[in-house]
Backbone as CSV, one residue per row, in Angstrom:
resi,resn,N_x,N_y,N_z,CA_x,CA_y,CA_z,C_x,C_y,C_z
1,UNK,-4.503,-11.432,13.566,-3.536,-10.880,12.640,-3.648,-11.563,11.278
2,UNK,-4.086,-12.868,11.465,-3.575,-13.370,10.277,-5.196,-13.272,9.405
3,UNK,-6.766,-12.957,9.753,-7.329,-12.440,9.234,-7.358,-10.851,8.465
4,UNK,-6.818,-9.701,9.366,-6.090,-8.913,9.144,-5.636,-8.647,7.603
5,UNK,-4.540,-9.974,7.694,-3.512,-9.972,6.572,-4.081,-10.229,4.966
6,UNK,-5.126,-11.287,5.584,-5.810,-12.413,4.439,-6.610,-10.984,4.285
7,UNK,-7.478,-10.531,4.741,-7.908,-9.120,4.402,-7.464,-7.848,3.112
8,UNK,-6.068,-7.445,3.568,-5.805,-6.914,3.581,-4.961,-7.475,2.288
9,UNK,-4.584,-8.191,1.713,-4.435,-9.173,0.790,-5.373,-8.906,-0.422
10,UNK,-6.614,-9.236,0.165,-7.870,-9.473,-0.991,-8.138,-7.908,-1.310
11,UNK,-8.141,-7.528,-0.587,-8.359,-5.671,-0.571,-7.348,-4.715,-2.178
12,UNK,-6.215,-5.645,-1.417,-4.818,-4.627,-2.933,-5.106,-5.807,-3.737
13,UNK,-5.595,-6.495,-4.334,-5.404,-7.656,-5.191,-6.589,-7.403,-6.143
14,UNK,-7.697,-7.211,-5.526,-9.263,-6.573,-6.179,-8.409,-5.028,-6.446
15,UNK,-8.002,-4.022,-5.739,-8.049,-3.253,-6.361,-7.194,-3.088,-7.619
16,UNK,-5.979,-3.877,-7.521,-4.838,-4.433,-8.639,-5.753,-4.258,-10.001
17,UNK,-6.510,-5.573,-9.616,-7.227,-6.202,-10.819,-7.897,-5.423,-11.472
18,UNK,-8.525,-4.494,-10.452,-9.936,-3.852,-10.865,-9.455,-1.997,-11.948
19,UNK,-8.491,-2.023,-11.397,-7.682,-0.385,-12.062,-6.778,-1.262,-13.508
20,UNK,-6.586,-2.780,-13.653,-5.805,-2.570,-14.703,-6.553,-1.753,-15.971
21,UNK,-7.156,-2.159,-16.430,-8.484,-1.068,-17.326,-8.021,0.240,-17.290
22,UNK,-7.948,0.431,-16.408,-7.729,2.128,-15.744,-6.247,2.422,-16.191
23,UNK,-5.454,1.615,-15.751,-3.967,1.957,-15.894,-3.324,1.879,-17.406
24,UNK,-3.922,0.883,-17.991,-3.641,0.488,-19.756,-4.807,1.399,-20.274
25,UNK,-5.075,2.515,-19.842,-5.904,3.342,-20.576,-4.899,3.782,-21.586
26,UNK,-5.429,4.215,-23.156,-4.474,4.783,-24.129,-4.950,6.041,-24.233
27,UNK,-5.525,6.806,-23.841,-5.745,7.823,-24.049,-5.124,8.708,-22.672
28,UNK,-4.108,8.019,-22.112,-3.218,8.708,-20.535,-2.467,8.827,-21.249
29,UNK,-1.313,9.990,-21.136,-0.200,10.445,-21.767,1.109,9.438,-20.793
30,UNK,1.489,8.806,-21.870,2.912,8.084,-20.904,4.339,8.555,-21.218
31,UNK,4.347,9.686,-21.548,5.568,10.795,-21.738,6.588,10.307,-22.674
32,UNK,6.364,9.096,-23.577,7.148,8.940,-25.069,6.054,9.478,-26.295
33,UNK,5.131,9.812,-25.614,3.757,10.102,-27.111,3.031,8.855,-27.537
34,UNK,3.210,7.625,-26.836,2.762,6.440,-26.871,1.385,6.654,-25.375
35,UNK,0.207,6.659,-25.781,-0.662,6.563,-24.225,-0.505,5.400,-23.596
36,UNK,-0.535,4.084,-24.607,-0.724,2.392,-24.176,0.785,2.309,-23.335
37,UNK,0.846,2.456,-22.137,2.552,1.811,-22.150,1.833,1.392,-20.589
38,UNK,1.452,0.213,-20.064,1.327,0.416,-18.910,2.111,-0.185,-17.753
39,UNK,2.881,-0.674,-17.968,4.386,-0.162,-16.973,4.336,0.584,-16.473
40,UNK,4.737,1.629,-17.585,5.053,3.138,-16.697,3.787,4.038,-16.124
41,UNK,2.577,3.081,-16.544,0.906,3.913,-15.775,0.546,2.515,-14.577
42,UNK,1.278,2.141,-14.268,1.468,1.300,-12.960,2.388,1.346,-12.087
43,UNK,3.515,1.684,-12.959,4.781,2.536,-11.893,4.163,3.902,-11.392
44,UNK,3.552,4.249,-12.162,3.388,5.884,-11.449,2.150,5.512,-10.536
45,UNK,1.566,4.729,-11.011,0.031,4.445,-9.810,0.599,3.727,-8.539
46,UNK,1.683,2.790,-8.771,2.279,2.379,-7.122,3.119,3.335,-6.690
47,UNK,3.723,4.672,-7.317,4.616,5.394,-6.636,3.560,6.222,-5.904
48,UNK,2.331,6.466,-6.409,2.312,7.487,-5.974,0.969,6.970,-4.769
49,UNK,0.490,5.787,-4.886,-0.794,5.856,-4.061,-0.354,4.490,-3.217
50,UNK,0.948,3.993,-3.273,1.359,2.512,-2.341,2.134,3.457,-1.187
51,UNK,2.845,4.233,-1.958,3.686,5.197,-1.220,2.850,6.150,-0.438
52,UNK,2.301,6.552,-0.363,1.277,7.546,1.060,0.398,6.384,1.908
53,UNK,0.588,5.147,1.707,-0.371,3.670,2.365,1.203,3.262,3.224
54,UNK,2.267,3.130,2.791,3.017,2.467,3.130,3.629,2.530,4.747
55,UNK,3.412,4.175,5.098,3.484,4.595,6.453,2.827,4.169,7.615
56,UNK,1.658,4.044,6.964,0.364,3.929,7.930,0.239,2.005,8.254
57,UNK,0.685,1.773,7.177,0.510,0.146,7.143,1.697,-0.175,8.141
58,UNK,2.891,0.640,7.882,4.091,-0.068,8.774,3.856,0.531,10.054
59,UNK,3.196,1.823,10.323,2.947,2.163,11.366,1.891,1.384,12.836
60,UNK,0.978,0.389,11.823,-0.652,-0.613,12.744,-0.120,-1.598,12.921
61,UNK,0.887,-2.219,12.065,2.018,-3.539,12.207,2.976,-3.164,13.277
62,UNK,3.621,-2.122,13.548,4.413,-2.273,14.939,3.685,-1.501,15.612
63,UNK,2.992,-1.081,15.726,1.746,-0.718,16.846,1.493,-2.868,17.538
64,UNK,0.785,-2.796,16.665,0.302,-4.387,17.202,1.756,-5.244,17.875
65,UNK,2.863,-5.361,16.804,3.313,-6.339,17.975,3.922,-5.368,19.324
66,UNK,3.830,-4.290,19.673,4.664,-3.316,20.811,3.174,-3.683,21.522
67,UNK,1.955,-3.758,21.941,1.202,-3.994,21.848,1.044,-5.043,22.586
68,UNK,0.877,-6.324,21.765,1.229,-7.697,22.343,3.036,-8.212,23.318
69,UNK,3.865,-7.242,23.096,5.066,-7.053,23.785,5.266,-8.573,22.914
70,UNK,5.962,-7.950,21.906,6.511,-9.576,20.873,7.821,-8.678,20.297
71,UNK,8.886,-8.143,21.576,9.665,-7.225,21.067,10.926,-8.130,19.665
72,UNK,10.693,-9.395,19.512,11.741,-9.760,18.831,10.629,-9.445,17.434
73,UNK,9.708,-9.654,16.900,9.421,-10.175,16.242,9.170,-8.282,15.679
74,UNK,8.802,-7.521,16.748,8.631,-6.317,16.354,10.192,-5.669,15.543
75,UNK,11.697,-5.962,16.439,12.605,-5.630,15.861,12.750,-6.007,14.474
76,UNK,12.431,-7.589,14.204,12.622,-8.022,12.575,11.902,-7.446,11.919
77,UNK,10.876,-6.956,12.194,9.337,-6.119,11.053,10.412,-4.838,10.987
78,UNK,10.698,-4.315,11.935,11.683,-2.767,12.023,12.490,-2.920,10.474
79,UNK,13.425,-4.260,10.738,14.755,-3.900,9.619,13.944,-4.393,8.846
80,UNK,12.778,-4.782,8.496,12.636,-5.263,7.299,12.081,-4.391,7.072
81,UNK,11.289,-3.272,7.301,10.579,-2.469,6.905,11.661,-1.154,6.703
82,UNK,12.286,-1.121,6.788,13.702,0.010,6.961,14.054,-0.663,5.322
83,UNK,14.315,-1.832,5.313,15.061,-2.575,3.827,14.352,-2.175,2.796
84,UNK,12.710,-2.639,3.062,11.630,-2.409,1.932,11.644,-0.418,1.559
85,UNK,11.931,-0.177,2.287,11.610,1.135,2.491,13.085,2.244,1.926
86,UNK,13.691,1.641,1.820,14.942,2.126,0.946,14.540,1.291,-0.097
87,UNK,14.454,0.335,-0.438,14.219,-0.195,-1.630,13.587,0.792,-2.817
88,UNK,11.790,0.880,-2.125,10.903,1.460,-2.930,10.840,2.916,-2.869
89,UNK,11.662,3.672,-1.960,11.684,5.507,-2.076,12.780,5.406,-2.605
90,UNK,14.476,4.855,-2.720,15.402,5.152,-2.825,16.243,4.427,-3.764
91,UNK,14.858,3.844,-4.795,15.429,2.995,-5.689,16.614,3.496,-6.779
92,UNK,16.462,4.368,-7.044,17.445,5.201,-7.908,18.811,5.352,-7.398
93,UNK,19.020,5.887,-6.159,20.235,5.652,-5.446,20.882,4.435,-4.972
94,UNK,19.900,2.659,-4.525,20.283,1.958,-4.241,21.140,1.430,-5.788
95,UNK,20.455,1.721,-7.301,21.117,1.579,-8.261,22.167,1.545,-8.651
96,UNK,21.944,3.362,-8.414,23.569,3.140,-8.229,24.745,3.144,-7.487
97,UNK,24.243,3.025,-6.266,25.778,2.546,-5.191,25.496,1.039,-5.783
98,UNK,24.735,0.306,-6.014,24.945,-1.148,-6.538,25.611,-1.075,-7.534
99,UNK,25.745,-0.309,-8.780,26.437,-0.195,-9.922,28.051,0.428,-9.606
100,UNK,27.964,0.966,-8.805,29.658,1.665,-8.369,30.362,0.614,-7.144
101,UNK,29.410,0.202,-6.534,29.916,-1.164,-5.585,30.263,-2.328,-6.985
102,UNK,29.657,-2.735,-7.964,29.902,-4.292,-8.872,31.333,-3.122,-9.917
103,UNK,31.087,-1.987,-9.976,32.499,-1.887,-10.668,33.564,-1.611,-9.946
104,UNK,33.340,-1.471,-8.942,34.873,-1.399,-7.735,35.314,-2.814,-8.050
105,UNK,34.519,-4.016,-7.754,34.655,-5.103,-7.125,35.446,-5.844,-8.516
106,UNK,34.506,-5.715,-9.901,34.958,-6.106,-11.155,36.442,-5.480,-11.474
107,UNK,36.643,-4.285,-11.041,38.271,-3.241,-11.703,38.079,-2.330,-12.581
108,UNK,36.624,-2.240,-13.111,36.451,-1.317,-14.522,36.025,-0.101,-13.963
């Protein structure tokens, strides 16, 4: 597993590195009329190509520990992958129930 990981590590880290070029391209339209913005040509490159990986990755990770019968360690990968996973599809909504939860709590 833990080659696997170290793997799988070096794998998104080279490709990170290797697309920044690609992503700070100025001649990509970044929808203010500015091409150079690459934030938002790295937000759209992890929404759209981390997000169709993200299934399959959480899917070989509890494959393996159900697998090895490591049912505790499989339940914690579960909620954590449930947490990450509202995080990065449902970021917009966790926003704002976080923003309507801190103004309940504040009075405003």
């Amino acid at each position: 597993m833990r080659r696997f990981v170290t793997g799988l590590l070096a794998s998104v880290s080279t490709l990170i590195l290797t697309a920044g070029i690609a992503l700070a391209d100025p001649s990509s339209p970044a929808g203010s009329g500015s091409g150079l913005d690459p934030g938002v040509n790295i937000g759209t490159w992890i929404s759209t190509n981390v997000a169709a990986l993200f299934a399959p990755i959480v899917a070989a990770i509890a494959l393996y520990y159900l697998v090895k019968r490591q049912m505790t360690q499989f339940l914690g990968f579960a909620a954590f992958a449930v947490i990450v996973a509202l995080f990065v599809f449902a970021g917009g909504a966790f926003k704002d129930a976080a923003v309507g939860l801190a103004k309940w709590v504040i009075g405003r």
